[in-house]
LUMSE-764465 format. One line per field, with one value per atom (N, C-alpha, C): residue number from 1; residue in three letters; atom name; x, y, z. Coordinates in Angstrom, 2 decimals. Example, Ala and Ser with C-alpha at 12.3 -4.5 7.8 and 13.67 -1.06 7.14 Angstrom:
BEGIN
n <- [1_1_1_2_2_2]
res <- [ALA_ALA_ALA_SER_SER_SER]
atom <- [N_CA_C_N_CA_C]
x <- [13.19_12.30_13.20_12.85_13.67_12.90]
y <- [-5.69_-4.50_-3.30_-2.25_-1.06_0.03]
z <- [7.80_7.80_7.80_7.08_7.14_7.87]
END
This chain:
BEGIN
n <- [1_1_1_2_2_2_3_3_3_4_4_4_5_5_5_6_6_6_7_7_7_8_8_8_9_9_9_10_10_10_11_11_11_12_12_12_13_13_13_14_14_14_15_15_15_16_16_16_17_17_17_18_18_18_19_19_19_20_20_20_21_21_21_22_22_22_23_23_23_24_24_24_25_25_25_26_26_26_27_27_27_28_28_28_29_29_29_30_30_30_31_31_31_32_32_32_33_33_33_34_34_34_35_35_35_36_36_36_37_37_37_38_38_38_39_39_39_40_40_40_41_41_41_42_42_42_43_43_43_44_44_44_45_45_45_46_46_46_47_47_47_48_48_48_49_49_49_50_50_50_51_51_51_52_52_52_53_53_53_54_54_54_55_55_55_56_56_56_57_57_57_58_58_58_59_59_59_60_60_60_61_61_61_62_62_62_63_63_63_64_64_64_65_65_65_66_66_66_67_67_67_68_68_68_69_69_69_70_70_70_71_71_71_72_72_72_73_73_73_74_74_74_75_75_75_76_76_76_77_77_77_78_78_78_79_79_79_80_80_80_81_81_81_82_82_82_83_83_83_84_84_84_85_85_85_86_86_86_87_87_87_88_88_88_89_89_89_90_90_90_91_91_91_92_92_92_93_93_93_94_94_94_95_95_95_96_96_96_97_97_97_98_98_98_99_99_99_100_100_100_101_101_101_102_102_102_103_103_103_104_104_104_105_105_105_106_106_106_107_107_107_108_108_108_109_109_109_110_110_110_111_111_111_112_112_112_113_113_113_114_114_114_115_115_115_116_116_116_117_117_117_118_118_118_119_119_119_120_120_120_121_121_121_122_122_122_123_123_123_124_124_124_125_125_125_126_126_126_127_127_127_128_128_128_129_129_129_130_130_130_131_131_131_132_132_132_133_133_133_134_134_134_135_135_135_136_136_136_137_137_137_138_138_138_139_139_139_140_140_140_141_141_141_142_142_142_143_143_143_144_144_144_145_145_145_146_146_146_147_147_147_148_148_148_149_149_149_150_150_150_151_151_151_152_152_152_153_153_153_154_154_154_155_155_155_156_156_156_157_157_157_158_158_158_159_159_159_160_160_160_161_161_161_162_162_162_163_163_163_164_164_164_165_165_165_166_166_166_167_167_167_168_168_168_169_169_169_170_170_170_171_171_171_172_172_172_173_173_173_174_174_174_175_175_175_176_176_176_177_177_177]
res <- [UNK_UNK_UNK_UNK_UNK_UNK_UNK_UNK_UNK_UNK_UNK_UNK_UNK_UNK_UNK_UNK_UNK_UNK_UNK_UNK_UNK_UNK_UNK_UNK_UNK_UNK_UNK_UNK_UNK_UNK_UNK_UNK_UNK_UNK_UNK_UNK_UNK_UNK_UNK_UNK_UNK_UNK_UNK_UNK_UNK_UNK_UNK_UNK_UNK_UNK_UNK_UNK_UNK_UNK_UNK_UNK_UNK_UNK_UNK_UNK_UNK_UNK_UNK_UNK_UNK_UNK_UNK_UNK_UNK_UNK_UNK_UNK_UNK_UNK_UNK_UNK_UNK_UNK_UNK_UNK_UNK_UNK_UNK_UNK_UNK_UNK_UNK_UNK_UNK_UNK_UNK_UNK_UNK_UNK_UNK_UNK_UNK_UNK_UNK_UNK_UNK_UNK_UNK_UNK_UNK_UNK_UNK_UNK_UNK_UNK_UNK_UNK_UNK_UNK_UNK_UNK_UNK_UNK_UNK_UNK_UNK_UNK_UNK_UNK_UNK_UNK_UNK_UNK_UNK_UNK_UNK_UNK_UNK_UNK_UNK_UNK_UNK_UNK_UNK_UNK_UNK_UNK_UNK_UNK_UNK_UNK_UNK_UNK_UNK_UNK_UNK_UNK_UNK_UNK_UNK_UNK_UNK_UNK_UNK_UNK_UNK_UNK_UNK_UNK_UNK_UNK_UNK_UNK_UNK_UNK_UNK_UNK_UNK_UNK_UNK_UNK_UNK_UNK_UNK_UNK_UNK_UNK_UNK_UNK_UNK_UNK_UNK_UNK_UNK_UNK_UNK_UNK_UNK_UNK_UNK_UNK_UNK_UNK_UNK_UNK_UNK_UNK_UNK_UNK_UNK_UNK_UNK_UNK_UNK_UNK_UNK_UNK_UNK_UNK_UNK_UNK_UNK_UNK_UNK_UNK_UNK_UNK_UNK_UNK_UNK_UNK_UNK_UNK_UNK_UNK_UNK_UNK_UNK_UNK_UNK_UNK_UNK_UNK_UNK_UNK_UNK_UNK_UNK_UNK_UNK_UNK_UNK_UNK_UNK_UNK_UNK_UNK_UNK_UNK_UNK_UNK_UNK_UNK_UNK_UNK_UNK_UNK_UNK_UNK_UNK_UNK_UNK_UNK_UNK_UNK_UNK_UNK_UNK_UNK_UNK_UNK_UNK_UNK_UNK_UNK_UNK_UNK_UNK_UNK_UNK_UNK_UNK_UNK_UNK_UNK_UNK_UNK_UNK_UNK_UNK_UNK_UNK_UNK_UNK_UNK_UNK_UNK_UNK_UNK_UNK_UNK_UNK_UNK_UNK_UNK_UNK_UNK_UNK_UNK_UNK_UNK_UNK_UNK_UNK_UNK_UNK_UNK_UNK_UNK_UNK_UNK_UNK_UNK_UNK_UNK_UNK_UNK_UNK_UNK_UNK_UNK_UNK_UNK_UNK_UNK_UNK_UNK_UNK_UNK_UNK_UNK_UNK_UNK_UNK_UNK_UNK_UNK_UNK_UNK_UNK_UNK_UNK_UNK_UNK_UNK_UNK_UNK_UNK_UNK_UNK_UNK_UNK_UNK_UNK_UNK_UNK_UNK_UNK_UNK_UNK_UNK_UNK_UNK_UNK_UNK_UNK_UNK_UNK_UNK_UNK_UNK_UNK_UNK_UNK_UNK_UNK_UNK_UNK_UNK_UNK_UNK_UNK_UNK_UNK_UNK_UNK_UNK_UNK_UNK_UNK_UNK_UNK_UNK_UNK_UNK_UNK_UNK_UNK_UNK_UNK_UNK_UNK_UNK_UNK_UNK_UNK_UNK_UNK_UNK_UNK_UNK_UNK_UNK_UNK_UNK_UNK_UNK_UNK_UNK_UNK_UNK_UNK_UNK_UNK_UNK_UNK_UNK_UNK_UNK_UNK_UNK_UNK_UNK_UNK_UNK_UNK_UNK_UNK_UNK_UNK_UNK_UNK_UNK_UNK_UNK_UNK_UNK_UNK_UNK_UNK_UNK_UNK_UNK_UNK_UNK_UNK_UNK_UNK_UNK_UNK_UNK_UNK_UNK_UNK_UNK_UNK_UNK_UNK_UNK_UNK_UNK_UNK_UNK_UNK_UNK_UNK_UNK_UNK_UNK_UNK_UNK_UNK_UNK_UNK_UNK_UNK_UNK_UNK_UNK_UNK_UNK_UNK_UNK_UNK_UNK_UNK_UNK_UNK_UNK_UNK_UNK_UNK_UNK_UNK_UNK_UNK_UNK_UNK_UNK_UNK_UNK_UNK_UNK_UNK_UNK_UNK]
atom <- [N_CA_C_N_CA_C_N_CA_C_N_CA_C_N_CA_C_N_CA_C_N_CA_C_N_CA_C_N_CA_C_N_CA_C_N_CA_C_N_CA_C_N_CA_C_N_CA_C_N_CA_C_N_CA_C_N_CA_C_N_CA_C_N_CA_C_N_CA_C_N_CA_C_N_CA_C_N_CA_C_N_CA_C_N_CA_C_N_CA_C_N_CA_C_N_CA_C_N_CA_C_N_CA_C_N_CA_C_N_CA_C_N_CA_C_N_CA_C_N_CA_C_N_CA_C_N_CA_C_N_CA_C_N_CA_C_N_CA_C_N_CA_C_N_CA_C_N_CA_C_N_CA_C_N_CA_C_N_CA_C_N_CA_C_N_CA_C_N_CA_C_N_CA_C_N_CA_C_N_CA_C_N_CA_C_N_CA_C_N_CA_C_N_CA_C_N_CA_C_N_CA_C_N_CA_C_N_CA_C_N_CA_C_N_CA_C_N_CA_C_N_CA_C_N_CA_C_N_CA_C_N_CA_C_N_CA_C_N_CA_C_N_CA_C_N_CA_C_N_CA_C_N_CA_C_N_CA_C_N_CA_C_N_CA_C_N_CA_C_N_CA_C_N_CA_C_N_CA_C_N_CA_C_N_CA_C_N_CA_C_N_CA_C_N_CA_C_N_CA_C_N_CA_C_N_CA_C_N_CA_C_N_CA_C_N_CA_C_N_CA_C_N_CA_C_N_CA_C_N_CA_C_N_CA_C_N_CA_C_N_CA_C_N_CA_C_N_CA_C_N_CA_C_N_CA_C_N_CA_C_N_CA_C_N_CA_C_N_CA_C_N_CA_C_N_CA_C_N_CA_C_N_CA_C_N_CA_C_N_CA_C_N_CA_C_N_CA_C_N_CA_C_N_CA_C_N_CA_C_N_CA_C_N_CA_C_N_CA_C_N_CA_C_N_CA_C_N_CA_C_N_CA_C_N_CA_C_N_CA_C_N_CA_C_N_CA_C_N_CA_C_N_CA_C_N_CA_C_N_CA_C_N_CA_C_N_CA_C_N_CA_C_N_CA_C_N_CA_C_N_CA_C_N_CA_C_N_CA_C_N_CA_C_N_CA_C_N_CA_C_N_CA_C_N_CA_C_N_CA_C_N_CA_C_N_CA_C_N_CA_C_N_CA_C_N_CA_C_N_CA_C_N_CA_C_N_CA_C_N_CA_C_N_CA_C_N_CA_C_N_CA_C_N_CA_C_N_CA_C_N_CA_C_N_CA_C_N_CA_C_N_CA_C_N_CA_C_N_CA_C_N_CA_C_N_CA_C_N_CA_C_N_CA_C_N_CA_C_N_CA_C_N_CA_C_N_CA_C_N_CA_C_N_CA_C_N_CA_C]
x <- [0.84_0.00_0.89_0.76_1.11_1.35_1.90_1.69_2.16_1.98_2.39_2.27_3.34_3.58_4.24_3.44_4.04_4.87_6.11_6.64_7.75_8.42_9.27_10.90_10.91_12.28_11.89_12.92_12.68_12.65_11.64_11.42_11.91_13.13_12.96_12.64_12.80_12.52_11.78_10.25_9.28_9.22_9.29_8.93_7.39_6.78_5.30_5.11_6.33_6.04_6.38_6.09_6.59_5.13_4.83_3.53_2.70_1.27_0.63_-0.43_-0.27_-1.19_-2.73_-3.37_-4.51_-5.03_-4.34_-4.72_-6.01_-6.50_-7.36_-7.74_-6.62_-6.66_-5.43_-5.08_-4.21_-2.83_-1.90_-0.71_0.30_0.72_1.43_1.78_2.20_2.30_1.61_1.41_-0.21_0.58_-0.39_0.09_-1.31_-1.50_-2.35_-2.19_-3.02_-3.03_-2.85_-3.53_-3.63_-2.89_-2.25_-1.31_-1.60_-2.83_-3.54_-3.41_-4.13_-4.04_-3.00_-2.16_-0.63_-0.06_-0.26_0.29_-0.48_-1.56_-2.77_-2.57_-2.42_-2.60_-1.26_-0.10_1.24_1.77_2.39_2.95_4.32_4.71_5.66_7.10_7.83_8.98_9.06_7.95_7.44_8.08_8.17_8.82_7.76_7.19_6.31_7.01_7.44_7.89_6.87_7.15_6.59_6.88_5.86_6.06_5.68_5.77_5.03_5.24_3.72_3.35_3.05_3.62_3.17_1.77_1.13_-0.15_-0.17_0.40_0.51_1.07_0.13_0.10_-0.37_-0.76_-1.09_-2.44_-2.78_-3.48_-4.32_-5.08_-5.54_-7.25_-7.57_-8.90_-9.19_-10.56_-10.47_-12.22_-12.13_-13.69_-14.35_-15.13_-16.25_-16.67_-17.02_-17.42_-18.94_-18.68_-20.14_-19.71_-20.99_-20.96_-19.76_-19.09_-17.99_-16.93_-16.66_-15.20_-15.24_-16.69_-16.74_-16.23_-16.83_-16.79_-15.06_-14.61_-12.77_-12.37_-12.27_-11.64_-12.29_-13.33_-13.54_-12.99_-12.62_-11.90_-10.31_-10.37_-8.55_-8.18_-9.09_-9.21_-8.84_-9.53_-9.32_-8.05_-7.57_-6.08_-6.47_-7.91_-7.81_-8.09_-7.05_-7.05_-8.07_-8.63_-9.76_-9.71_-8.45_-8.77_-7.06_-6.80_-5.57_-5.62_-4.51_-4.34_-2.95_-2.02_-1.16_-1.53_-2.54_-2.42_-4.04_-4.50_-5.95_-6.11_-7.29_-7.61_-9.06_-8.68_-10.33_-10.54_-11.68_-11.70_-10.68_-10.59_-10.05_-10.96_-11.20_-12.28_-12.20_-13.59_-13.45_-13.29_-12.71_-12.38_-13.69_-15.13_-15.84_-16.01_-16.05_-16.28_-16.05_-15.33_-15.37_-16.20_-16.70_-18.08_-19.33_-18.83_-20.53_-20.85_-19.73_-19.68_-19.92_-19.62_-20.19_-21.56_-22.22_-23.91_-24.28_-23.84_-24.53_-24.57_-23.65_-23.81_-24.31_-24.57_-25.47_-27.36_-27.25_-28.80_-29.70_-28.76_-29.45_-29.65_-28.82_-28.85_-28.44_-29.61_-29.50_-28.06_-27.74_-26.50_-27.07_-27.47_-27.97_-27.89_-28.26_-28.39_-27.06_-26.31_-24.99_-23.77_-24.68_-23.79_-23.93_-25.14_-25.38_-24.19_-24.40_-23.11_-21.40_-21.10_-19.58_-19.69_-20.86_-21.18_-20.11_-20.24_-20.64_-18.56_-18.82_-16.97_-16.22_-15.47_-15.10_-14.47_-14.69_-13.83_-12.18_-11.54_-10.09_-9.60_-8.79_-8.47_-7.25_-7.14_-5.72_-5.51_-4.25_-3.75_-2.72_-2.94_-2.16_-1.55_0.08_0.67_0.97_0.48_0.50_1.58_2.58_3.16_4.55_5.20_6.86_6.43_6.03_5.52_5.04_4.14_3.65_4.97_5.58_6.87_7.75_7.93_9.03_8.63_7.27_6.99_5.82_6.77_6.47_7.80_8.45_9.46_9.51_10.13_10.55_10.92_10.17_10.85_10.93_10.86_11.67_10.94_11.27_10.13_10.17_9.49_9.45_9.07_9.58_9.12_7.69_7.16_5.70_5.75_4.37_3.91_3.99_3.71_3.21_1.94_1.38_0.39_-1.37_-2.10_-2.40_-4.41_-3.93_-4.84_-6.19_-6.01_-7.03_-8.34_-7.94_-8.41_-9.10_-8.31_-8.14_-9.63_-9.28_-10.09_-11.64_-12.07_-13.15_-13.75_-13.12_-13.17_-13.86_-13.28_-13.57_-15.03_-15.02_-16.06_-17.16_-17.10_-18.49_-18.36_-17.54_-17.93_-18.72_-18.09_-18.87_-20.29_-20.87_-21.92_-23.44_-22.76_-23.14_-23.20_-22.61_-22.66_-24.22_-23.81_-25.13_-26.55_-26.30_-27.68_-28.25_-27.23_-27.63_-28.08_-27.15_-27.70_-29.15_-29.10_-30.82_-31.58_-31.95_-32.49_-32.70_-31.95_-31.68_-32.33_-31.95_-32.37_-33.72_-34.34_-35.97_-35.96_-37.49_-37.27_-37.77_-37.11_-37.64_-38.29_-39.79_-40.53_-39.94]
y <- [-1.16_0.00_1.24_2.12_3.46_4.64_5.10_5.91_7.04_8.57_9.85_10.30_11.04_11.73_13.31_14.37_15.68_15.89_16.40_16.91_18.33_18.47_19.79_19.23_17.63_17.17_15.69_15.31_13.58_12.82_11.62_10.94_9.37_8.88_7.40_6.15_7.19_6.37_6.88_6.32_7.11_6.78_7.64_7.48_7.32_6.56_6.35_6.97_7.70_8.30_9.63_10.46_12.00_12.40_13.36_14.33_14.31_14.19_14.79_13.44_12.67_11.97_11.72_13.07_12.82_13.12_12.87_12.57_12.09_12.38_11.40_9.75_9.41_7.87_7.53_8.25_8.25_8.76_7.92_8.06_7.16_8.12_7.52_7.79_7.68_8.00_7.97_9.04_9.26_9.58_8.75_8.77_8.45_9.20_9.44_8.53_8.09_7.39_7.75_9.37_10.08_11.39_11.26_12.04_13.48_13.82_14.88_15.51_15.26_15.50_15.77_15.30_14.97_16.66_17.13_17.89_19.49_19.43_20.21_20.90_19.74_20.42_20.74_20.22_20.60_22.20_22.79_23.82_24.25_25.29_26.16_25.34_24.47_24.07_22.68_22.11_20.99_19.96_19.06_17.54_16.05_15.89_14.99_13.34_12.79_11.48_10.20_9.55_8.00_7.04_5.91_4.72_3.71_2.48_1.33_0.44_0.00_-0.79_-1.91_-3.23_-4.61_-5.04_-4.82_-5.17_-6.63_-7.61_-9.07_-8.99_-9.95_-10.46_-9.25_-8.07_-6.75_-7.23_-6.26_-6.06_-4.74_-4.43_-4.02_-3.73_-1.92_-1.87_-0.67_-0.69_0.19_0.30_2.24_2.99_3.43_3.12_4.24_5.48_6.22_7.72_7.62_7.12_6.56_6.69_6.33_6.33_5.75_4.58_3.96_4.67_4.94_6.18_7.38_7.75_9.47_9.08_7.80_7.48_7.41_6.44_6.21_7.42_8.36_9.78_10.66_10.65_11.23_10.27_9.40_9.15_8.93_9.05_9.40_11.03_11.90_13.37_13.47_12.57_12.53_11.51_11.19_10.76_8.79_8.73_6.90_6.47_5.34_4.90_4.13_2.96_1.70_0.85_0.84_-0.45_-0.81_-2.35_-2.53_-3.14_-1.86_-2.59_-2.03_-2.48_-1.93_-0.98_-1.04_0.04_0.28_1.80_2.05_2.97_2.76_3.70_3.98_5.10_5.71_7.11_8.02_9.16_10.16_11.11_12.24_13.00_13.30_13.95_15.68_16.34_17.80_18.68_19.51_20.43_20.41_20.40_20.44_19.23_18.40_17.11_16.60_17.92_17.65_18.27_19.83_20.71_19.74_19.07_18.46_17.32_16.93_15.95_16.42_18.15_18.59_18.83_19.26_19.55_18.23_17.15_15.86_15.64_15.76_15.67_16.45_17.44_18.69_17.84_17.05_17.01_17.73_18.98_19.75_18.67_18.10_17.05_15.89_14.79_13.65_13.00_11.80_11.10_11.06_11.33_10.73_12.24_13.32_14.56_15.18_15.19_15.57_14.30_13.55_12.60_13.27_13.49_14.74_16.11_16.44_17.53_17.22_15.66_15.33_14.49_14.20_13.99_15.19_16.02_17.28_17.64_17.95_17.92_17.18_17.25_15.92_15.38_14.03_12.94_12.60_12.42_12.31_10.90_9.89_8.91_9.04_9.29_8.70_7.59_6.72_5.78_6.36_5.64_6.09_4.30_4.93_3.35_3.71_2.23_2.40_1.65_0.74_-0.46_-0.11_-0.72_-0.67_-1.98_-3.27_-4.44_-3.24_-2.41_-1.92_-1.16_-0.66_0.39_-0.35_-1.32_-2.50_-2.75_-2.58_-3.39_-1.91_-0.61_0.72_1.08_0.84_1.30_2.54_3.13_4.66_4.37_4.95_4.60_5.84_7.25_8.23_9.83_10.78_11.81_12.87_14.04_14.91_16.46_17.10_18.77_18.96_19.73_19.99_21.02_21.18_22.56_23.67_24.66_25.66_25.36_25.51_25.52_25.63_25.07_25.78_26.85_27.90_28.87_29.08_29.30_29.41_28.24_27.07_25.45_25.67_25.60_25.73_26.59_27.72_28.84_28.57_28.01_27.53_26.51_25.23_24.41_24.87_25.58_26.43_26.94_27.79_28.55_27.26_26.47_25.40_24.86_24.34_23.39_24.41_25.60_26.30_26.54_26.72_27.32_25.99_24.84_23.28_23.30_23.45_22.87_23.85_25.20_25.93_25.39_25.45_24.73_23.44_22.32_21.55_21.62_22.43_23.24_23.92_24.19_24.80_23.77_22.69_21.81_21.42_20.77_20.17_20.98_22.31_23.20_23.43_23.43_23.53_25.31_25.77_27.19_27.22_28.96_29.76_30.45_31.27_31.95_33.32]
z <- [0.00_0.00_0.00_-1.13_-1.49_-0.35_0.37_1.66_1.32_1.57_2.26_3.43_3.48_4.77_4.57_4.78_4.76_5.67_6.08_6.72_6.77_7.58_7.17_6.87_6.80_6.91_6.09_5.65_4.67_6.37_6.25_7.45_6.92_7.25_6.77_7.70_8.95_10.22_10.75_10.86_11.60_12.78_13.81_15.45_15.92_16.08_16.44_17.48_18.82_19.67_19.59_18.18_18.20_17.59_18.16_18.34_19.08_18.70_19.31_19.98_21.28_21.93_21.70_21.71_21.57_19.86_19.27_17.76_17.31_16.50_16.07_16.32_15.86_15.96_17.26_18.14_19.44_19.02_19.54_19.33_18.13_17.15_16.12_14.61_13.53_12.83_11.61_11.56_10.28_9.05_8.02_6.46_6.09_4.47_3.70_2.80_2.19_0.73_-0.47_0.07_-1.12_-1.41_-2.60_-2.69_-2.89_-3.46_-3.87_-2.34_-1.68_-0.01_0.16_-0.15_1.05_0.06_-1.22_-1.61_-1.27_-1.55_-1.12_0.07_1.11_2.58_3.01_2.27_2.35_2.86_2.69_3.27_2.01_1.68_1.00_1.61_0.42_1.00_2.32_1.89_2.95_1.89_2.47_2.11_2.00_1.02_1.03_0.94_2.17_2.21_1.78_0.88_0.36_0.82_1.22_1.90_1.27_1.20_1.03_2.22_2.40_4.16_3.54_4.28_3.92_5.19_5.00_6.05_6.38_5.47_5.84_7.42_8.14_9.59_10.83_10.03_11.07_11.38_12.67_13.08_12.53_11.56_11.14_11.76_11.69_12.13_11.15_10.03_9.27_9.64_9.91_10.22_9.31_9.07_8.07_8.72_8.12_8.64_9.05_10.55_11.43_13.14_14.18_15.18_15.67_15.32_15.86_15.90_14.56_14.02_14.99_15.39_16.08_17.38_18.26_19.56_20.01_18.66_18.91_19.03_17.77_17.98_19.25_19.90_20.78_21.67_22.48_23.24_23.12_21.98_21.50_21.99_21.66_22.01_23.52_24.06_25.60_26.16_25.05_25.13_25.84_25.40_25.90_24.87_24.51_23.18_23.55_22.67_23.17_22.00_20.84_20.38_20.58_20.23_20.11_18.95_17.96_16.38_16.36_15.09_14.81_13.90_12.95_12.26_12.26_11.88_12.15_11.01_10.09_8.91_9.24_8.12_8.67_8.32_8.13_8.08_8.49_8.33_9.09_9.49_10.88_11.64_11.13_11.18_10.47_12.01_12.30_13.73_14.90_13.86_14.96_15.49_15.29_16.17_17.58_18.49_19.72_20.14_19.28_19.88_19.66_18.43_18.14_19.39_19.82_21.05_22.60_22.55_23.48_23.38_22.17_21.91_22.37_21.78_22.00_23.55_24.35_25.82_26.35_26.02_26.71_26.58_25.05_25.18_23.79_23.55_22.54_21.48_20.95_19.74_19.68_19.33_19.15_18.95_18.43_18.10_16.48_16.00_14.51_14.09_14.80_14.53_13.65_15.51_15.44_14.07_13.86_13.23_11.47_11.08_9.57_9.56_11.32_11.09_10.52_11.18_11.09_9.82_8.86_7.32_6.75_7.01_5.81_5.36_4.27_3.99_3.01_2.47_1.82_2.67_2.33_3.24_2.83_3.51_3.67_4.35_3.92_4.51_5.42_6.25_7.11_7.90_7.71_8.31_9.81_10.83_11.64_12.04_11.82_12.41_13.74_14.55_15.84_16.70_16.32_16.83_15.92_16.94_15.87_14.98_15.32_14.57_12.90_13.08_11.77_11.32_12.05_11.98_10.81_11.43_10.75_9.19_9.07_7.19_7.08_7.25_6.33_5.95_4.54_4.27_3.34_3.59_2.85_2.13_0.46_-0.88_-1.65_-0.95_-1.75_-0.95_-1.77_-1.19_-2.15_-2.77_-3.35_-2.20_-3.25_-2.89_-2.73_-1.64_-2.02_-2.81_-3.36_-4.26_-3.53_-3.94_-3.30_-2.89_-1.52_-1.45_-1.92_-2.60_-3.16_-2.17_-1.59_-0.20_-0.98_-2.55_-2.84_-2.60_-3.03_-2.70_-1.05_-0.28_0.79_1.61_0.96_1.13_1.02_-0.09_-1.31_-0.12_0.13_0.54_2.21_2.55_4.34_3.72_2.94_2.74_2.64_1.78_1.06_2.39_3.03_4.77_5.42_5.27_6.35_6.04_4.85_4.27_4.25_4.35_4.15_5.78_6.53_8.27_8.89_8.25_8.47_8.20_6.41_6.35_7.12_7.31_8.08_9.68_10.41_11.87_11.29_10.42_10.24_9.97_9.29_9.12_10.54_11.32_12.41_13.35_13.85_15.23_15.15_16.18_16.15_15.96_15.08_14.69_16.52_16.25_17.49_17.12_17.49_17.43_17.76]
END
């Protein structure tokens, strides 16, 4: 399997214990499938490193963009992992998804409700390797320059999420008189 990884330096040895704990999918090293992504969300003078992962004998757990996927990343957020895999694929969660997890505990909105809100976006795949076992059969097979960014994309993209999350909070919120 094809892998990227943006960074600010060529990575040929990835550390599963450098960043950020409460990640999405917990602690470990995240790579994209997709290269469009990996260049897109890149940065001016960023380093897009390539992998190929042998998944033979892993422990493998892959989410659809549903109740299960929201529940893991919200308790990954809170830094408790709850599955044991070496490697975990799955959406990439959109920023609100810890507010929509606070509406949902408050009461204001259902689980099916709040679940139309963390719909909305294009979807994005990331792999996060979790185990040196996965560490061992992801090998580094080269890396290129990123693009220039491209802010306009970027921009477009913020605007249509944002404009799409509304209408749906309107659908959803009971009118007020």
């Amino acid at each position: 399997m094809k892998l990227f990884h943006t960074s600010k330096i060529e990575i040929r040895n990835p550390d599963i214990h450098h960043g950020r704990k409460n990640a999405d999918f917990g602690w470990g090293f995240y790579l994209t499938p997709d290269l469009d992504f990996a260049r897109r969300w890149g940065w001016e003078n960023a380093v897009i490193n390539e992998y190929e992962l042998d998944l033979e004998g892993l422990k493998v757990h892959q989410f659809a963009r549903d109740e299960d996927w929201f529940s893991y990343i919200f308790h990954n957020r809170r830094m408790r992992d709850t599955l044991d895999g070496d490697v975990i694929i799955g959406p990439i969660a959109n920023d609100t998804i810890f507010e929509t997890y606070g509406v949902i505990s408050s009461g204001y909105l259902k689980s099916e409700e709040a679940m139309k809100l963390l719909m909305i976006g294009p979807q994005y795949t990331q792999i996060a390797i979790k185990t040196e076992k996965a560490v061992s059969q992801l090998q580094w097979t080269g890396s290129q320059k990123a693009e220039k960014p491209d802010l306009e994309t970027r921009k477009r993209e913020q605007e249509e999420y944002s404009q799409a999350f509304a209408e749906v909070l309107q659908q959803i919120l009971p009118e007020e008189d």
